[in-house]
N, CA, C, O and CB atoms as a CASP TS submission, in Angstrom:
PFRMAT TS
TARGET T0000
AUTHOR 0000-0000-0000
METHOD Language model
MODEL 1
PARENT N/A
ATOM      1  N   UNK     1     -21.389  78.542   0.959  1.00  0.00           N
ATOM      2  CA  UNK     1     -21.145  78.318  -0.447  1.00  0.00           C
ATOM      3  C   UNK     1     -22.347  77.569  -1.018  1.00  0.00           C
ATOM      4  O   UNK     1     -23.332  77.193  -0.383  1.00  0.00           O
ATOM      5  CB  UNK     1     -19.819  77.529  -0.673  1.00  0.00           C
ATOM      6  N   UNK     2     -22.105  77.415  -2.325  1.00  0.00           N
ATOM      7  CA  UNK     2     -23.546  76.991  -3.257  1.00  0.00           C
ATOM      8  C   UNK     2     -23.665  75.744  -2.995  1.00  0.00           C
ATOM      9  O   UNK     2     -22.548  75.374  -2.633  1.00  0.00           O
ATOM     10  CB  UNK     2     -23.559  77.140  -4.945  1.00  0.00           C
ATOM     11  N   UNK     3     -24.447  74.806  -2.970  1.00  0.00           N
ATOM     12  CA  UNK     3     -24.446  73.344  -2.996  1.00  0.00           C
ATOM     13  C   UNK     3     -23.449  72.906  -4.123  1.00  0.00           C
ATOM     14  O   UNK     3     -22.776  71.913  -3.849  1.00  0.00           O
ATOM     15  CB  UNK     3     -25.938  72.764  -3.251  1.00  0.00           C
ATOM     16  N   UNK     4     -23.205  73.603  -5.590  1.00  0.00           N
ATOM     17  CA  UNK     4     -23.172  73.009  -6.623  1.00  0.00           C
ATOM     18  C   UNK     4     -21.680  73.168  -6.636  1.00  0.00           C
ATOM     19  O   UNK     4     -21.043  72.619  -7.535  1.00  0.00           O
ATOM     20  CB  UNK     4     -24.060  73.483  -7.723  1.00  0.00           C
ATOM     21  N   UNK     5     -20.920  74.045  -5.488  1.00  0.00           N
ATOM     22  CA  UNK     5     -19.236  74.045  -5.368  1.00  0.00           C
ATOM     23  C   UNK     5     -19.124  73.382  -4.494  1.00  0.00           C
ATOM     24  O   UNK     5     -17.972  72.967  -4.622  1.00  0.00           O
ATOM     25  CB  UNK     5     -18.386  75.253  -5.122  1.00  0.00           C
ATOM     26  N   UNK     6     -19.545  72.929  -3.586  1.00  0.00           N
ATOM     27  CA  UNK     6     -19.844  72.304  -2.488  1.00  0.00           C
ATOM     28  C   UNK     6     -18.896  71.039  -2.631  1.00  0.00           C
ATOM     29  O   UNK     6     -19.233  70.417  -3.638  1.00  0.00           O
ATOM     30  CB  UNK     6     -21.388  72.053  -2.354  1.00  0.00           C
ATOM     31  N   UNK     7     -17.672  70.351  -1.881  1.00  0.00           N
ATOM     32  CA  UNK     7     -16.539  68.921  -1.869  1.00  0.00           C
ATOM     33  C   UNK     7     -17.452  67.819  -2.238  1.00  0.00           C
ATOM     34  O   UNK     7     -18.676  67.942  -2.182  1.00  0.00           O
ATOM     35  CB  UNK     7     -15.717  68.468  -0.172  1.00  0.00           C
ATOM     36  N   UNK     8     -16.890  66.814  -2.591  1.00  0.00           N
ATOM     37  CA  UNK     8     -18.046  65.495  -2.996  1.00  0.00           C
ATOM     38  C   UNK     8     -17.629  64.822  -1.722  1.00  0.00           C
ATOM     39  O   UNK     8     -16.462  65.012  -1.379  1.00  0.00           O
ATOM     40  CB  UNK     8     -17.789  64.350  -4.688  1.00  0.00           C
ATOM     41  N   UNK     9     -18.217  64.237  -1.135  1.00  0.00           N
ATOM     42  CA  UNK     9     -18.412  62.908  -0.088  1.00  0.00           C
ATOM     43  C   UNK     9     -17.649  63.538   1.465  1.00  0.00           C
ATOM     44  O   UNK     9     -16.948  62.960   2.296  1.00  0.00           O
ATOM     45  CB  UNK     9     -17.348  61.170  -0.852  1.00  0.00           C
ATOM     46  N   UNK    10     -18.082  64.765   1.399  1.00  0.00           N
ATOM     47  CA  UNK    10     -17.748  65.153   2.622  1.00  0.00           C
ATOM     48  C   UNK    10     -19.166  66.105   3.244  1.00  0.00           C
ATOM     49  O   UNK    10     -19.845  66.997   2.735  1.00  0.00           O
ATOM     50  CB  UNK    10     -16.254  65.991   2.475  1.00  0.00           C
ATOM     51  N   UNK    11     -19.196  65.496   4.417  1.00  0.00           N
ATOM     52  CA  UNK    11     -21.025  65.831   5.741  1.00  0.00           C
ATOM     53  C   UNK    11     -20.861  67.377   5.467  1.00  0.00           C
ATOM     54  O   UNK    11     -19.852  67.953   5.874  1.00  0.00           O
ATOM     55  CB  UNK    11     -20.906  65.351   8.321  1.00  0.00           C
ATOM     56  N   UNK    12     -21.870  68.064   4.764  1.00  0.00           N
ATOM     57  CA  UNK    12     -22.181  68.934   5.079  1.00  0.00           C
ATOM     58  C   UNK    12     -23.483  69.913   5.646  1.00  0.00           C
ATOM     59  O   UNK    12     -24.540  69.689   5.058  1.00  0.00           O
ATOM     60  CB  UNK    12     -21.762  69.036   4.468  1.00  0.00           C
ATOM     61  N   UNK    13     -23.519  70.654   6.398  1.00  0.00           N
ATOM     62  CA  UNK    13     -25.165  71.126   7.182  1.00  0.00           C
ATOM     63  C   UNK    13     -25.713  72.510   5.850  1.00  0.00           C
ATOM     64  O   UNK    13     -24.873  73.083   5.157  1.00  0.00           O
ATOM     65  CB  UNK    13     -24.805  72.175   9.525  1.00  0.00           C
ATOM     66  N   UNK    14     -26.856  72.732   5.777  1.00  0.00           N
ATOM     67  CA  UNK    14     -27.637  73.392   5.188  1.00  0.00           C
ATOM     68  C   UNK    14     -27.535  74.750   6.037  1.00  0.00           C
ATOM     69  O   UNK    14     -27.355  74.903   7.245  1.00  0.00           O
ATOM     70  CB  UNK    14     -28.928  72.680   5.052  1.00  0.00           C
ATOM     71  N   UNK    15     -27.701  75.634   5.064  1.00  0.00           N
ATOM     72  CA  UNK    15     -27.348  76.641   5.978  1.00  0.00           C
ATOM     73  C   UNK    15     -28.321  78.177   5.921  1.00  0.00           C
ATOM     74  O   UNK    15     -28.642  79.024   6.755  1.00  0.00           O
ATOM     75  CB  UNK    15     -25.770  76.889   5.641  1.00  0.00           C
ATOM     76  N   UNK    16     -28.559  77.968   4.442  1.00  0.00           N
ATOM     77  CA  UNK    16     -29.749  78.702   3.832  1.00  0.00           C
ATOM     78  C   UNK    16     -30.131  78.242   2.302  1.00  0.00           C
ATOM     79  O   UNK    16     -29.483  77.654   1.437  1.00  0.00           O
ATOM     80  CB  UNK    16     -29.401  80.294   3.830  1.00  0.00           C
ATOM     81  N   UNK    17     -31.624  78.828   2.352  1.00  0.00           N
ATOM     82  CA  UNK    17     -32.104  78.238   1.289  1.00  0.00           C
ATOM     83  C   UNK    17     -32.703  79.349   0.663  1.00  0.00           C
ATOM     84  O   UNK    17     -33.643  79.957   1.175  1.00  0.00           O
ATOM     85  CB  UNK    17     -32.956  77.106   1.542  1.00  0.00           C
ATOM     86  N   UNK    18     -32.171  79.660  -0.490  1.00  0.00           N
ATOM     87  CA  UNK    18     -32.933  81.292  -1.181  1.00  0.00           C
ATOM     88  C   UNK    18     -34.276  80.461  -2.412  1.00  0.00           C
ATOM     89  O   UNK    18     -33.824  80.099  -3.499  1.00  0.00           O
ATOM     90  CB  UNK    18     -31.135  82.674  -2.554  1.00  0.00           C
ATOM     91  N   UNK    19     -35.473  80.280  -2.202  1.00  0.00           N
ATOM     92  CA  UNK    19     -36.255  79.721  -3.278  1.00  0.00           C
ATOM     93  C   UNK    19     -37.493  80.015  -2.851  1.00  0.00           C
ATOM     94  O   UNK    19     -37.759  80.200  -1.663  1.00  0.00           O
ATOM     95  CB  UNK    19     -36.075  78.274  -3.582  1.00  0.00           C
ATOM     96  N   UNK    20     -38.354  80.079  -3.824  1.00  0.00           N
ATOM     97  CA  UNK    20     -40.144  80.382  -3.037  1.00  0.00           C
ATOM     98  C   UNK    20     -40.579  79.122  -2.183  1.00  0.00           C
ATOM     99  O   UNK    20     -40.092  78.031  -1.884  1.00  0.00           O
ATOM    100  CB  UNK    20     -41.654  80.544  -4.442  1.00  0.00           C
ATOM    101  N   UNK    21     -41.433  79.639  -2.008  1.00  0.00           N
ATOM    102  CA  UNK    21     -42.049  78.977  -0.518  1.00  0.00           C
ATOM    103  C   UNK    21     -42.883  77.960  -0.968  1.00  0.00           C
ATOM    104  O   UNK    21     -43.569  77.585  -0.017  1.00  0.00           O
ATOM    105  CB  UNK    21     -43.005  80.037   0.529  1.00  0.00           C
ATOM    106  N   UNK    22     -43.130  77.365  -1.945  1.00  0.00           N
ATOM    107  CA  UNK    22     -43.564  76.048  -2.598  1.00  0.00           C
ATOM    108  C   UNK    22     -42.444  75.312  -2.789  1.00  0.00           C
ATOM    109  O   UNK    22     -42.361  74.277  -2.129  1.00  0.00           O
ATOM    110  CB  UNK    22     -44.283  76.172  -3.912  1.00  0.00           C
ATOM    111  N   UNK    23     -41.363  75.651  -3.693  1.00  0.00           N
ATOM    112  CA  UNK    23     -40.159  74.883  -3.235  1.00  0.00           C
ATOM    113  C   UNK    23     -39.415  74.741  -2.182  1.00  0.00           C
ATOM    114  O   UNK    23     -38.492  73.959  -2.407  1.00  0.00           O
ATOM    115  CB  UNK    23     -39.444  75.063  -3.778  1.00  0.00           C
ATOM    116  N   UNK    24     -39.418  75.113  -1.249  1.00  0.00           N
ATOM    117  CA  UNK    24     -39.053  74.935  -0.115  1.00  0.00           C
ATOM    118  C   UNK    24     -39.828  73.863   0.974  1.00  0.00           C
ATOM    119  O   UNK    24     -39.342  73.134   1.839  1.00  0.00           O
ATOM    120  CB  UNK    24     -39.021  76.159   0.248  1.00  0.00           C
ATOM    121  N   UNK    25     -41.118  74.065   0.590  1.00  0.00           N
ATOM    122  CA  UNK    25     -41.673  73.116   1.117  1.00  0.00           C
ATOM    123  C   UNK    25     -41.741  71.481   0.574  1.00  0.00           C
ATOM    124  O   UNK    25     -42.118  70.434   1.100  1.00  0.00           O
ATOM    125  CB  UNK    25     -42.753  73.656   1.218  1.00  0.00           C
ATOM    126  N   UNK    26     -41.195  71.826  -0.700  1.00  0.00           N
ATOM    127  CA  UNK    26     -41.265  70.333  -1.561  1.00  0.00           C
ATOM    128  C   UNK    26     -40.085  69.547  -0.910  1.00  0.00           C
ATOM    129  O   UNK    26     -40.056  68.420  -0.415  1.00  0.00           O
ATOM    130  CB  UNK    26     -40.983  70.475  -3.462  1.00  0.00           C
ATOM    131  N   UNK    27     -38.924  70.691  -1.097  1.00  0.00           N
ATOM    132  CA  UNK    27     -37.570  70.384  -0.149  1.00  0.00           C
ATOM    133  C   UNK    27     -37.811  69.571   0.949  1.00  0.00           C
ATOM    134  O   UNK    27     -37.681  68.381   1.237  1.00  0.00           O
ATOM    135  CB  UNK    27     -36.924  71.648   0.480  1.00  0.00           C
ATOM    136  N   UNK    28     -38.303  70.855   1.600  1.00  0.00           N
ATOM    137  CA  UNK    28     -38.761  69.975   3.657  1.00  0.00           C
ATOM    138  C   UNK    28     -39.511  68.804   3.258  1.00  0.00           C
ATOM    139  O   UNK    28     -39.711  68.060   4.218  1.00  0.00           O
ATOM    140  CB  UNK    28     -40.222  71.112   5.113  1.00  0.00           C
ATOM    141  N   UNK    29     -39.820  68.540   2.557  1.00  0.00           N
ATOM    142  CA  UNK    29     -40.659  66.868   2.556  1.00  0.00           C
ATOM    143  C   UNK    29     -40.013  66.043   2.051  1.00  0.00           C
ATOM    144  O   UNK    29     -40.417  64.886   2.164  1.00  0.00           O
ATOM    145  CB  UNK    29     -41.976  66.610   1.795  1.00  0.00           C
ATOM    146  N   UNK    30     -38.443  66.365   1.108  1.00  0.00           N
ATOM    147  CA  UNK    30     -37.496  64.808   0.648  1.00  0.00           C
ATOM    148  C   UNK    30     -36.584  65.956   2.168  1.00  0.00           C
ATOM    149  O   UNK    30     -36.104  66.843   1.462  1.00  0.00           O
ATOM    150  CB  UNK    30     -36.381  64.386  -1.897  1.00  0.00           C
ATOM    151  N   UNK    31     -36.413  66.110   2.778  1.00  0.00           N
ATOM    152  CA  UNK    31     -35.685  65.976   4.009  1.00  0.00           C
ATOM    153  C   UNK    31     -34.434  67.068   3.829  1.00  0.00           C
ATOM    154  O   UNK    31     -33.449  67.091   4.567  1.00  0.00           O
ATOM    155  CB  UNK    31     -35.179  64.335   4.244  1.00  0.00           C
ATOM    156  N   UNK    32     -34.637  67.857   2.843  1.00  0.00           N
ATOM    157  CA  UNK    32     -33.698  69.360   2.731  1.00  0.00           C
ATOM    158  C   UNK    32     -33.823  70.447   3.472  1.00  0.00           C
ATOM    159  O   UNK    32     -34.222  71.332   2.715  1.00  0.00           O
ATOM    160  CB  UNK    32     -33.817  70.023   1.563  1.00  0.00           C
ATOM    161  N   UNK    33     -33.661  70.980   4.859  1.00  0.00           N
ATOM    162  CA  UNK    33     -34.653  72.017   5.324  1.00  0.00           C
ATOM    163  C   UNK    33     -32.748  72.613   6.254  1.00  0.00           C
ATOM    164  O   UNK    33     -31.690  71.994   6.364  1.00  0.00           O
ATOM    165  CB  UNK    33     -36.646  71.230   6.581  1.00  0.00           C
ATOM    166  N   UNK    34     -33.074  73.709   6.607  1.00  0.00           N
ATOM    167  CA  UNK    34     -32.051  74.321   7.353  1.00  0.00           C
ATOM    168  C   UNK    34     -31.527  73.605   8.271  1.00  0.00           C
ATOM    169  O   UNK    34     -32.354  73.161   9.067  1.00  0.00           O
ATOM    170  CB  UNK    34     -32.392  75.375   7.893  1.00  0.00           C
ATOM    171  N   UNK    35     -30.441  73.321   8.463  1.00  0.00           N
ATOM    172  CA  UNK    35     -29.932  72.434   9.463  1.00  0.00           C
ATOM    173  C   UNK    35     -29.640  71.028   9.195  1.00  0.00           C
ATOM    174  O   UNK    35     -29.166  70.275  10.046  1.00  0.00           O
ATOM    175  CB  UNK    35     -30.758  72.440  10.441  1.00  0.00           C
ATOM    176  N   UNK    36     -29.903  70.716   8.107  1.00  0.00           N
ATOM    177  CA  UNK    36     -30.500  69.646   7.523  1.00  0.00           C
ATOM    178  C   UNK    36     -28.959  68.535   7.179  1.00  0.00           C
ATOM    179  O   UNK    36     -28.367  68.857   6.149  1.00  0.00           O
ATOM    180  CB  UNK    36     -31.509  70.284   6.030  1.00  0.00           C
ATOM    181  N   UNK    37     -28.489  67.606   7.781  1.00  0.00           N
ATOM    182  CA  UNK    37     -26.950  67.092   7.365  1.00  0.00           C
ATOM    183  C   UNK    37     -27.231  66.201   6.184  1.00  0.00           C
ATOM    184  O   UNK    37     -27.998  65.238   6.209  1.00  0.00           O
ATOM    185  CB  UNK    37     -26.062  66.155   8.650  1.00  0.00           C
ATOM    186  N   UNK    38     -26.319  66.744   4.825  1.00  0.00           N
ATOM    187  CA  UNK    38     -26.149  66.078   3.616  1.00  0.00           C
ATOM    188  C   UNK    38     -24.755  65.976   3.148  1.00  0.00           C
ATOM    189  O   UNK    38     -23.854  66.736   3.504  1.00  0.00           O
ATOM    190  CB  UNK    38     -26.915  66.691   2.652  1.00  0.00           C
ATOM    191  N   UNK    39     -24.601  64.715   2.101  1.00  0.00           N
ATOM    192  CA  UNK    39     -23.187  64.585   1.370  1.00  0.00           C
ATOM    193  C   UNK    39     -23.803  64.481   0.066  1.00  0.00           C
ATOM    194  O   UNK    39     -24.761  63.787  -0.275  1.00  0.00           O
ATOM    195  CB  UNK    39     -22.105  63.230   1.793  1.00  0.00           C
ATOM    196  N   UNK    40     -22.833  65.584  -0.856  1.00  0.00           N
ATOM    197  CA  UNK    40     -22.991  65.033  -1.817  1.00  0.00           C
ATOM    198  C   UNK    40     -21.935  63.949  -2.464  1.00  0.00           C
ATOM    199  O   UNK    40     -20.705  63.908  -2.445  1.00  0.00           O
ATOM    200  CB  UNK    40     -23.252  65.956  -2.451  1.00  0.00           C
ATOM    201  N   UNK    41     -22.884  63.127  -3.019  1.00  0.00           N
ATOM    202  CA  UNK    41     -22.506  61.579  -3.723  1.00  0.00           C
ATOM    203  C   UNK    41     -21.769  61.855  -5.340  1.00  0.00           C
ATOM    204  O   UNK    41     -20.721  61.265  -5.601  1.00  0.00           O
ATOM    205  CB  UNK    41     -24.263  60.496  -3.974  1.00  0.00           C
ATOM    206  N   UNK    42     -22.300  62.631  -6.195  1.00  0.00           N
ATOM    207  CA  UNK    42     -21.537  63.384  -7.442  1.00  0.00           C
ATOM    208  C   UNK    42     -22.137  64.583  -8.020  1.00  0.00           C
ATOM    209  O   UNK    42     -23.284  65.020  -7.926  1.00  0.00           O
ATOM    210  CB  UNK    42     -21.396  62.471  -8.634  1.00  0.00           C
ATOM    211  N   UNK    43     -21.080  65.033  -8.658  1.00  0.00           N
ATOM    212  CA  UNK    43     -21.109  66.704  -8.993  1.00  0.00           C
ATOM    213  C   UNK    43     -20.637  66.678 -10.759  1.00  0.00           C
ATOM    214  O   UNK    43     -19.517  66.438 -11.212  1.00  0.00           O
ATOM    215  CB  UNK    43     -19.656  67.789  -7.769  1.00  0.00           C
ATOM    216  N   UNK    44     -21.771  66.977 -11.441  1.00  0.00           N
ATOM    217  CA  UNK    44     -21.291  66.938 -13.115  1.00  0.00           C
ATOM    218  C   UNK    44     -22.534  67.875 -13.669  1.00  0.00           C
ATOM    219  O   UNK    44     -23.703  68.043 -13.321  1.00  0.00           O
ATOM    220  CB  UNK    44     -21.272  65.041 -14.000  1.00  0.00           C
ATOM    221  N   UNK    45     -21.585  68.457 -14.827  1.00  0.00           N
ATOM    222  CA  UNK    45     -22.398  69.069 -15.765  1.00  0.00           C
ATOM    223  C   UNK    45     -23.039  69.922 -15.193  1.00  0.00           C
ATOM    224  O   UNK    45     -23.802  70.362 -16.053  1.00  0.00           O
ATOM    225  CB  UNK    45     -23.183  68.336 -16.431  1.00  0.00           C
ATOM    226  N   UNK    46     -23.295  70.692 -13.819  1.00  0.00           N
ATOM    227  CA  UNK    46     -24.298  71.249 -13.038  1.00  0.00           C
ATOM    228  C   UNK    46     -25.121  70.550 -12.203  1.00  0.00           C
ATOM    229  O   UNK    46     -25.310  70.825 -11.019  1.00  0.00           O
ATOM    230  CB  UNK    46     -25.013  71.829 -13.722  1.00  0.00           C
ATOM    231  N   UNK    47     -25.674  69.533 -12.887  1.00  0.00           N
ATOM    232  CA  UNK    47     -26.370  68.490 -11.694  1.00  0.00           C
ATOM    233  C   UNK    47     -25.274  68.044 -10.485  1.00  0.00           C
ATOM    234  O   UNK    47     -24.088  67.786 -10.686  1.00  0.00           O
ATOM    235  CB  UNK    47     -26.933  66.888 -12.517  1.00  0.00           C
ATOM    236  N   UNK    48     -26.001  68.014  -9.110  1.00  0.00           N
ATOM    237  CA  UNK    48     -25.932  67.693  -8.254  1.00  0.00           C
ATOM    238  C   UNK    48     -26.880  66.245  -7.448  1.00  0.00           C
ATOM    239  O   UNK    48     -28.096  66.159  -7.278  1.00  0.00           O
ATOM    240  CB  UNK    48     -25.951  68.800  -7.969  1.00  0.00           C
ATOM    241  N   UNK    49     -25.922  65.372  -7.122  1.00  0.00           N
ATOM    242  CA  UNK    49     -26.837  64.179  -6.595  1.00  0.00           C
ATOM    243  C   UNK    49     -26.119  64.717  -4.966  1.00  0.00           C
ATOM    244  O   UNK    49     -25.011  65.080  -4.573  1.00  0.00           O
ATOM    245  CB  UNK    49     -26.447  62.122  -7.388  1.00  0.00           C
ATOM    246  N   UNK    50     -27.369  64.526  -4.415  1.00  0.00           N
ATOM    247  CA  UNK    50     -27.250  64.951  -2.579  1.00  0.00           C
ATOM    248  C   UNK    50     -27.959  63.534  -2.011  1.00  0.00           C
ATOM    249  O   UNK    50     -28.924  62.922  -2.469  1.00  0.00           O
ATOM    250  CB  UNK    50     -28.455  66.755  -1.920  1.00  0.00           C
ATOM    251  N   UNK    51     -26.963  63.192  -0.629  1.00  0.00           N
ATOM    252  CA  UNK    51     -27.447  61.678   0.130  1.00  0.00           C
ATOM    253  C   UNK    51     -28.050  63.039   1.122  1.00  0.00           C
ATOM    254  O   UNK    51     -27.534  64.119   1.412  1.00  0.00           O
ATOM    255  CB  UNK    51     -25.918  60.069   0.939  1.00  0.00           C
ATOM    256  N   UNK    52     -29.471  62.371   1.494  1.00  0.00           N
ATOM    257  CA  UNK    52     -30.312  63.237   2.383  1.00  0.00           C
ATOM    258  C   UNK    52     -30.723  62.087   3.563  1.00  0.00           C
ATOM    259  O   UNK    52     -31.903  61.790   3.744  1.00  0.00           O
ATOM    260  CB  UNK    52     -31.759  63.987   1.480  1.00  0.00           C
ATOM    261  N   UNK    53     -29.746  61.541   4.256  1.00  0.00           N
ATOM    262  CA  UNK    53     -30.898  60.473   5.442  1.00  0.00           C
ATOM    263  C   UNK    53     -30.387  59.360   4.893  1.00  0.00           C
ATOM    264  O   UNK    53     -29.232  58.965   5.052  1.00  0.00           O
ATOM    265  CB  UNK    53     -32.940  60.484   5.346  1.00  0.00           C
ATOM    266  N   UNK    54     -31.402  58.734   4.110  1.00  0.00           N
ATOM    267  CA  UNK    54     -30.986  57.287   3.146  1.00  0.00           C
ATOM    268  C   UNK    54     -31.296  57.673   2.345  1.00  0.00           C
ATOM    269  O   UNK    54     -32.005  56.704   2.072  1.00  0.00           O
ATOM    270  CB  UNK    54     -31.475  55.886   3.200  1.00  0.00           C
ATOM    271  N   UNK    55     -31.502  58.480   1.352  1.00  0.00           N
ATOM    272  CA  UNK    55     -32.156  59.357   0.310  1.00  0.00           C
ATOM    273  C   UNK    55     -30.923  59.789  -0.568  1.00  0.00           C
ATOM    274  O   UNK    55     -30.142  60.606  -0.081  1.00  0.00           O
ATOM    275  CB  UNK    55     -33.007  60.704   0.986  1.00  0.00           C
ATOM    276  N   UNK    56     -30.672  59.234  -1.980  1.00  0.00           N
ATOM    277  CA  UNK    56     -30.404  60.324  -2.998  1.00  0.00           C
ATOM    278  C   UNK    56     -31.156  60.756  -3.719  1.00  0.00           C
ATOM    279  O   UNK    56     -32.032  59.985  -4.109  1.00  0.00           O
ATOM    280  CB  UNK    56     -29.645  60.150  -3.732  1.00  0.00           C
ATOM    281  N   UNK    57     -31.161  61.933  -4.138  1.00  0.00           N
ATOM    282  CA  UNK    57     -31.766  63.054  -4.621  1.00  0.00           C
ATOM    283  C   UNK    57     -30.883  63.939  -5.800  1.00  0.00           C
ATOM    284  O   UNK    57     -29.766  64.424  -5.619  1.00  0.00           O
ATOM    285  CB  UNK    57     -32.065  63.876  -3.370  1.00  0.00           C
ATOM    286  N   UNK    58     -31.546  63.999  -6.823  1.00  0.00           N
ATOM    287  CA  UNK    58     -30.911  64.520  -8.301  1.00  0.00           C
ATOM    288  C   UNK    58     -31.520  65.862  -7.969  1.00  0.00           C
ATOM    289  O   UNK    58     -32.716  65.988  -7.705  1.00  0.00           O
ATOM    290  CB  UNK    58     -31.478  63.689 -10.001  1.00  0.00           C
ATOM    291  N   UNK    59     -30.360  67.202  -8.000  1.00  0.00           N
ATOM    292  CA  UNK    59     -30.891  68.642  -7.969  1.00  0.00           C
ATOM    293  C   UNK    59     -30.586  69.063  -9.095  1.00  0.00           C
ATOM    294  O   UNK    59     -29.422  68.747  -9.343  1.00  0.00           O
ATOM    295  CB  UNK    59     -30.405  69.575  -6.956  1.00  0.00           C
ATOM    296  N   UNK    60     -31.047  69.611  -9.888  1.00  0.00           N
ATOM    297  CA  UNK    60     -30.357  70.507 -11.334  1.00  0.00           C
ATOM    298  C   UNK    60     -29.789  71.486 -10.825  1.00  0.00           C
ATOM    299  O   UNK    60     -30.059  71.875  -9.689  1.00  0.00           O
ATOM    300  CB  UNK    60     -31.362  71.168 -12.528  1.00  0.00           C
ATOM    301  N   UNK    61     -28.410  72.356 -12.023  1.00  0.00           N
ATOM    302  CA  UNK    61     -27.977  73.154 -11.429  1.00  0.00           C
ATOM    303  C   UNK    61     -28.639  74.402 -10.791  1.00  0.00           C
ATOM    304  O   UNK    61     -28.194  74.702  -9.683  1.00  0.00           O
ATOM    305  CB  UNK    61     -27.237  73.323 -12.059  1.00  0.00           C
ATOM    306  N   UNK    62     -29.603  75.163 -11.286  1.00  0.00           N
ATOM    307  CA  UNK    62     -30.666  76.192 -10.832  1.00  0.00           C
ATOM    308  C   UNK    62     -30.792  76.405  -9.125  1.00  0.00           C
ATOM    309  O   UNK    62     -30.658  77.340  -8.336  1.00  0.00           O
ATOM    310  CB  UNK    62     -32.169  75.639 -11.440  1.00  0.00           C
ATOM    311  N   UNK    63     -31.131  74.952  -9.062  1.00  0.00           N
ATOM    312  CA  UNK    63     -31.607  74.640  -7.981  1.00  0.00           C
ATOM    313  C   UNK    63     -30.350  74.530  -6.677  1.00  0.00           C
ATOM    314  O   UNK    63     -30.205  74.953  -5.530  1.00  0.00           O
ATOM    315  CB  UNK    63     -32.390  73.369  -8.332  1.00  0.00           C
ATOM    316  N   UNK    64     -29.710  73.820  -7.511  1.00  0.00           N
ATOM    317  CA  UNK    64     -28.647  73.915  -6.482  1.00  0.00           C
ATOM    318  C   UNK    64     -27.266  74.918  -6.406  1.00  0.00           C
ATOM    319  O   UNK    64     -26.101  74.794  -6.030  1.00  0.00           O
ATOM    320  CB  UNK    64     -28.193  72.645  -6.484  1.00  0.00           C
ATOM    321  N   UNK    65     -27.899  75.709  -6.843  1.00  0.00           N
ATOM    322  CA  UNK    65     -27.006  77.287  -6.878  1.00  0.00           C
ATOM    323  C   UNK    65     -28.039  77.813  -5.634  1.00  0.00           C
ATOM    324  O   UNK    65     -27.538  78.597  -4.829  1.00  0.00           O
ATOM    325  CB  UNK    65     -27.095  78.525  -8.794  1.00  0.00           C
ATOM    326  N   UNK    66     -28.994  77.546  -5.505  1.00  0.00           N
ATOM    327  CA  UNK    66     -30.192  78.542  -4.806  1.00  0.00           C
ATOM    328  C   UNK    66     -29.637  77.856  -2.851  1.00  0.00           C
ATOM    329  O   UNK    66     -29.872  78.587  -1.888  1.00  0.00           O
ATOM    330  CB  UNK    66     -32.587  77.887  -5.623  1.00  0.00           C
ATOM    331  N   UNK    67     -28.987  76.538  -2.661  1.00  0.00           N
ATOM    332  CA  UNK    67     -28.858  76.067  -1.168  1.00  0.00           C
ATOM    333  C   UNK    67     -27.612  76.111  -1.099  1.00  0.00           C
ATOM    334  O   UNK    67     -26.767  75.563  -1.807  1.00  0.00           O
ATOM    335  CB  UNK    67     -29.400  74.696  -0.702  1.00  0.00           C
ATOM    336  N   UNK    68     -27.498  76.859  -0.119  1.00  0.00           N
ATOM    337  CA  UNK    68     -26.113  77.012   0.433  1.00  0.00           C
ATOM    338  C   UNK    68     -25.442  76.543   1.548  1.00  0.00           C
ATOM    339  O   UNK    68     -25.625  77.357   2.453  1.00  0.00           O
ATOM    340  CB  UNK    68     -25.941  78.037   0.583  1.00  0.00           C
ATOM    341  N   UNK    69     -24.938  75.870   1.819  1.00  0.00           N
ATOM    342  CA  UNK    69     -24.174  74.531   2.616  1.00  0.00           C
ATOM    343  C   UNK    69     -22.792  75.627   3.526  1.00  0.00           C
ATOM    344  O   UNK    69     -22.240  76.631   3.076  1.00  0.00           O
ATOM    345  CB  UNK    69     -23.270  72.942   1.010  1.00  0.00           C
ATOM    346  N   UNK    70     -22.609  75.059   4.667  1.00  0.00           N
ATOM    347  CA  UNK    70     -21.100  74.832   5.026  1.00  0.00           C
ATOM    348  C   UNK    70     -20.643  73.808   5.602  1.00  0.00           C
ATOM    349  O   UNK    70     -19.439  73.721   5.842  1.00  0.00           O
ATOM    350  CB  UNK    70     -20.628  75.668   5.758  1.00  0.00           C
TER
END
């Protein structure tokens, strides 16, 4: 499923990532990459805030329609 339907405050793993290969790499460097264990912290308006590690991270909706979690 999309990141952006994705439960709030429950561990979820990365599972695929549909985006070009510059964003993806911007990803792999705040710590988003396949396999990758995240919770998201809140879900509004389309924005998505994701805990990555010790890391929150603000995704717009676009973006987080494009990573798909289970």
């Amino acid at each position: 499923m999309p990141i952006i339907l994705a439960p709030v405050d429950q561990e979820l793993i990365v599972k695929k990532i549909i985006l070009d290969d510059k964003t993806k790499k911007h990803l792999e460097s705040l710590g988003i990459t396949i396999n990758a264990k995240l919770k998201i912290v809140s879900s509004s308006g389309g924005s998505v805030i994701v805990q990555v590690k010790d890391s929150r991270l603000a995704l717009d909706g676009n973006l987080a329609r494009k990573i798909f979690v289970a």
